[in-house]
PAGUVEX-458410 format. One record per residue (C-alpha): y, x, z; chain; residue number from 0; residue in one letter. Coordinates in Angstrom, 1 decimal. Each point is the difference from the previous one (the first is absolute). Layout:
// residues N
<r <Y X Z> "A" NUM "A">;
...
// end
This chain:
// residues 116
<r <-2.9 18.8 -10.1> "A" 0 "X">;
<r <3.2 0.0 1.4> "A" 1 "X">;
<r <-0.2 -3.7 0.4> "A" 2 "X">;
<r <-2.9 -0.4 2.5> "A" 3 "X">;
<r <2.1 2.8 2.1> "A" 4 "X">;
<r <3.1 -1.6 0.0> "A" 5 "X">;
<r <-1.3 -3.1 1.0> "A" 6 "X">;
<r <-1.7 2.0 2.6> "A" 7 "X">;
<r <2.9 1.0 1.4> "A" 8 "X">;
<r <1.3 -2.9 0.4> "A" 9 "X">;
<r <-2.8 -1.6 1.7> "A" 10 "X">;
<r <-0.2 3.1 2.5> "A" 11 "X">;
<r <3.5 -0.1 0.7> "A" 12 "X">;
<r <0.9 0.1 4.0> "A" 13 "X">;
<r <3.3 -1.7 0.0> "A" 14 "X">;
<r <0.6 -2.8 -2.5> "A" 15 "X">;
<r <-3.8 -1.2 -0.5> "A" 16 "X">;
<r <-0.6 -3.9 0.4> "A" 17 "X">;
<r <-3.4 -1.7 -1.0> "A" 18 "X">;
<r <2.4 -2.1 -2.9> "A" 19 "X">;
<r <-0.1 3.2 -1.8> "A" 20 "X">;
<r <-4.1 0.6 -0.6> "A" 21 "X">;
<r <-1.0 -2.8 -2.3> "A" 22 "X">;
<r <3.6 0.9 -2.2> "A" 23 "X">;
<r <-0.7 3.9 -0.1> "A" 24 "X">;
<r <-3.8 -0.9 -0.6> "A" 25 "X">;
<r <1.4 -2.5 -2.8> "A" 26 "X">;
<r <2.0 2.4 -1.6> "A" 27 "X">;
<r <-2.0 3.2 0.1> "A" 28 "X">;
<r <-2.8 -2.6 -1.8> "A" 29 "X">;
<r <2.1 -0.5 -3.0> "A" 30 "X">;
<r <1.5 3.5 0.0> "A" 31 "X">;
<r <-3.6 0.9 -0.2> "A" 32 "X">;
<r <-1.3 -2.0 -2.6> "A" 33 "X">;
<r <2.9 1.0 -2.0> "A" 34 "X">;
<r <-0.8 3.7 0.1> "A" 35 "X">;
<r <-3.8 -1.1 -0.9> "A" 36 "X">;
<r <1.0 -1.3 -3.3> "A" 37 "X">;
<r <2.6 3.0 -0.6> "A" 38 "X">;
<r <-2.8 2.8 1.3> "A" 39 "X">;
<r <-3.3 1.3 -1.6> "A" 40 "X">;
<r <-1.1 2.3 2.2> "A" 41 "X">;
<r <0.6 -1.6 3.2> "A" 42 "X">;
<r <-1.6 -3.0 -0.5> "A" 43 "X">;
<r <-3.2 0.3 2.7> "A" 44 "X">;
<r <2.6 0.8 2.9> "A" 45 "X">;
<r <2.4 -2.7 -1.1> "A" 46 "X">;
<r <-2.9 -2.0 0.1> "A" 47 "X">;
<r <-1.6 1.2 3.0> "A" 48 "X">;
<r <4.1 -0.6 1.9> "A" 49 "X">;
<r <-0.1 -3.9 -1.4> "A" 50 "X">;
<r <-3.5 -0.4 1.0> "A" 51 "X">;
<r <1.1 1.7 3.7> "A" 52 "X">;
<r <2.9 -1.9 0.0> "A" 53 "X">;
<r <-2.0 -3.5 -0.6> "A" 54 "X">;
<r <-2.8 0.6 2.3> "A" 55 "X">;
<r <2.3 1.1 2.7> "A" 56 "X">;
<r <3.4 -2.6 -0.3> "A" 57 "X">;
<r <-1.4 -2.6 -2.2> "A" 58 "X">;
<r <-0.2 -2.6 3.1> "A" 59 "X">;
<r <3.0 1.5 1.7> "A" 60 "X">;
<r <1.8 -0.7 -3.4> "A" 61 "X">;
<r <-0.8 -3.6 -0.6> "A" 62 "X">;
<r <0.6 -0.4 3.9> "A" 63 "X">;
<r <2.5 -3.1 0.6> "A" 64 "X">;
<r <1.8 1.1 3.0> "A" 65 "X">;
<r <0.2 4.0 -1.3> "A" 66 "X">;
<r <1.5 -1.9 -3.0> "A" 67 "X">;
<r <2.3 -1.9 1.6> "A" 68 "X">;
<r <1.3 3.2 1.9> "A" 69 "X">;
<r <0.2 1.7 -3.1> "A" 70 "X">;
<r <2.6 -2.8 -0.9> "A" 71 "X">;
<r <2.4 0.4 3.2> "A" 72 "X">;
<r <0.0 3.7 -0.2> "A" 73 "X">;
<r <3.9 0.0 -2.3> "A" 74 "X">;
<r <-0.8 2.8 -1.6> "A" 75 "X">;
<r <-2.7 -1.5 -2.0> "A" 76 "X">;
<r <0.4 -4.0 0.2> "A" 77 "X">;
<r <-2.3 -1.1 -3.1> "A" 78 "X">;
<r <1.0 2.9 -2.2> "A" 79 "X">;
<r <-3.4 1.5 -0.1> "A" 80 "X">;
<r <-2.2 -2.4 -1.3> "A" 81 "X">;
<r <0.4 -2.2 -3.0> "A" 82 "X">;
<r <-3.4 -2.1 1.2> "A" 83 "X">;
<r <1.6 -3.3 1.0> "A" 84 "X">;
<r <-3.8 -0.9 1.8> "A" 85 "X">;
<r <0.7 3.2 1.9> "A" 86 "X">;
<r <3.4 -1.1 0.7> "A" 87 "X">;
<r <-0.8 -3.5 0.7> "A" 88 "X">;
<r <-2.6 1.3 3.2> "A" 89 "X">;
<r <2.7 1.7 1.8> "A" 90 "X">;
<r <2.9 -2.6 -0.7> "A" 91 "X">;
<r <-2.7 -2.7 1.1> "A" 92 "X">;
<r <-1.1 2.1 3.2> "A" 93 "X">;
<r <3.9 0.6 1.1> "A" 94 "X">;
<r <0.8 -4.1 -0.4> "A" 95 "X">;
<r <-3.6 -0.3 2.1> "A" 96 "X">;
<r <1.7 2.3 2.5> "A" 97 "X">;
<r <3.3 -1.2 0.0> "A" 98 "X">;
<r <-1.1 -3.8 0.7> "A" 99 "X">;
<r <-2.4 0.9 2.8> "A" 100 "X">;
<r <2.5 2.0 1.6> "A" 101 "X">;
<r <2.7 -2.7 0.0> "A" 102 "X">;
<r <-2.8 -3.0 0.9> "A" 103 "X">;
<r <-0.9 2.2 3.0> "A" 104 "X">;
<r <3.8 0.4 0.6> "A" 105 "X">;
<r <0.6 -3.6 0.2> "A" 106 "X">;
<r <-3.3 -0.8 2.4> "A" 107 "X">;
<r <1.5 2.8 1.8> "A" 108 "X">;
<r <3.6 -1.8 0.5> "A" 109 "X">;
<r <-1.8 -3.8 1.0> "A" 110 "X">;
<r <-2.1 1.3 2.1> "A" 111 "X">;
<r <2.4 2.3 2.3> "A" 112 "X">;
<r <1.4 -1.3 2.9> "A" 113 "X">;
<r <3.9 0.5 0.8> "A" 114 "X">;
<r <0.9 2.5 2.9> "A" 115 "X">;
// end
């Protein structure tokens, strides 16, 4: 079980936490999980009992455009943990959505300012 307590530790942590780390640890303790369901016998009901946790508790936050997109811009991770180009493709497509709202807003804010 150590992989549900190190990914506990990382989401507790105090110093270095930001919110583009949840849906990558939550990602990766999925798969670390359902690997040790096919390699365990006798765990199996509390392997399955963590996935089914896991879904019912992240399984919006993980499909979640802007925690996505965060997930992207943190550089420790980038796209490194997912494979799932749809996945991928929500965050990209939220930071472009982001980026060119921010800069129209920018330019409305440059016309409509007066000089001093």
């Amino acid at each position: 079980m150590s992989p549900v307590a190190n990914a506990l530790d990382v989401l507790q942590g105090e110093t270095s936490v930001q919110m583009g780390w949840l849906v990558p640890t939550i990602t990766l303790l999925r798969t670390k999980l359902q690997q040790l369901n096919v390699a365990s016998k006798f765990c199996e009901p509390l392997i399955a009992a963590l996935l089914s946790g896991l879904e019912k508790r992240f399984g919006e936050m993980l499909t979640d455009p802007e925690l996505i997109a965060a997930a992207i811009l943190v550089p420790k991770f980038k796209t490194c943990w997912t494979s799932d180009e749809n996945i991928l493709k929500l965050g990209l497509d939220c930071q472009a959505k982001n980026y060119i709202s921010e800069g129209s807003q920018g330019a409305l804010r440059k016309r409509t300012s007066f000089p001093p």
